[in-house]
C-alpha positions in Angstrom: 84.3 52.7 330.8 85.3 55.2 332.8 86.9 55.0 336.0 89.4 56.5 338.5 91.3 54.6 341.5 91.9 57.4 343.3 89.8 56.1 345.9 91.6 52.9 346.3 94.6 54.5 348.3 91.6 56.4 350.5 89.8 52.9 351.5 93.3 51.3 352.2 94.1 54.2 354.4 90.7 54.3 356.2 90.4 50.6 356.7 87.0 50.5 354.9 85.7 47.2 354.5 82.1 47.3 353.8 80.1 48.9 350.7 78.6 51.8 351.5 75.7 53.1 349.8 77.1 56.1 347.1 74.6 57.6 344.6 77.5 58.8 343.0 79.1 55.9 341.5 77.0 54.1 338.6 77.3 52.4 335.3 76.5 54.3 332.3 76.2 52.8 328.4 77.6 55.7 326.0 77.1 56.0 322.5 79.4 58.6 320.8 79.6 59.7 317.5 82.7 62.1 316.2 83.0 63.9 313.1 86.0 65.9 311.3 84.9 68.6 309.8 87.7 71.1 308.3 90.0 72.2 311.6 87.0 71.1 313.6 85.8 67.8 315.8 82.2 67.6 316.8 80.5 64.8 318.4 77.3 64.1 320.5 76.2 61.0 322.5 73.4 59.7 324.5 73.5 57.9 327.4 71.8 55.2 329.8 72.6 55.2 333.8 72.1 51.8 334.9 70.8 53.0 338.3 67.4 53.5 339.9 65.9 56.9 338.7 65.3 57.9 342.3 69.0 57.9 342.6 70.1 59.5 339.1 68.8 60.3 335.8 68.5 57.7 333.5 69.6 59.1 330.3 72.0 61.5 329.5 73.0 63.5 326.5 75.9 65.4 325.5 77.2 67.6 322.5 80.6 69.4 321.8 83.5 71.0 319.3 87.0 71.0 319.5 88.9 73.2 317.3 92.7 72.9 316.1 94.1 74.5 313.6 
């Protein structure tokens, strides 16, 4: 789970009261997997968007290295 409240202080402010409809919030199951490999991290994950496919994708995928030496 990811999540910010940034936008907490924004609907206090404006007096919003009622959902709106946002395509930009969703839900999203991740799977991860991370490996060590010498000075280096690398991982990749899928994911499924719990949201209707007009709105967003439903699956995502993502792959990446971090070095530190």
């Amino acid at each position: 789970h990811i999540s910010s409240h940034l936008g907490d202080d924004f609907i206090y402010r404006n007096r919003i009261t009622a959902p709106t409809p946002n395509s930009v919030n969703y839900e999203q199951f991740d799977v991860t997997y991370s490996r060590m490999y010498r000075d280096w991290r690398l991982y990749g994950g899928l994911g499924l968007t719990i949201r209707k496919k007009e709105e967003r994708d439903l699956l995502a995928a993502q792959l990446g290295a971090w070095y530190r030496k």
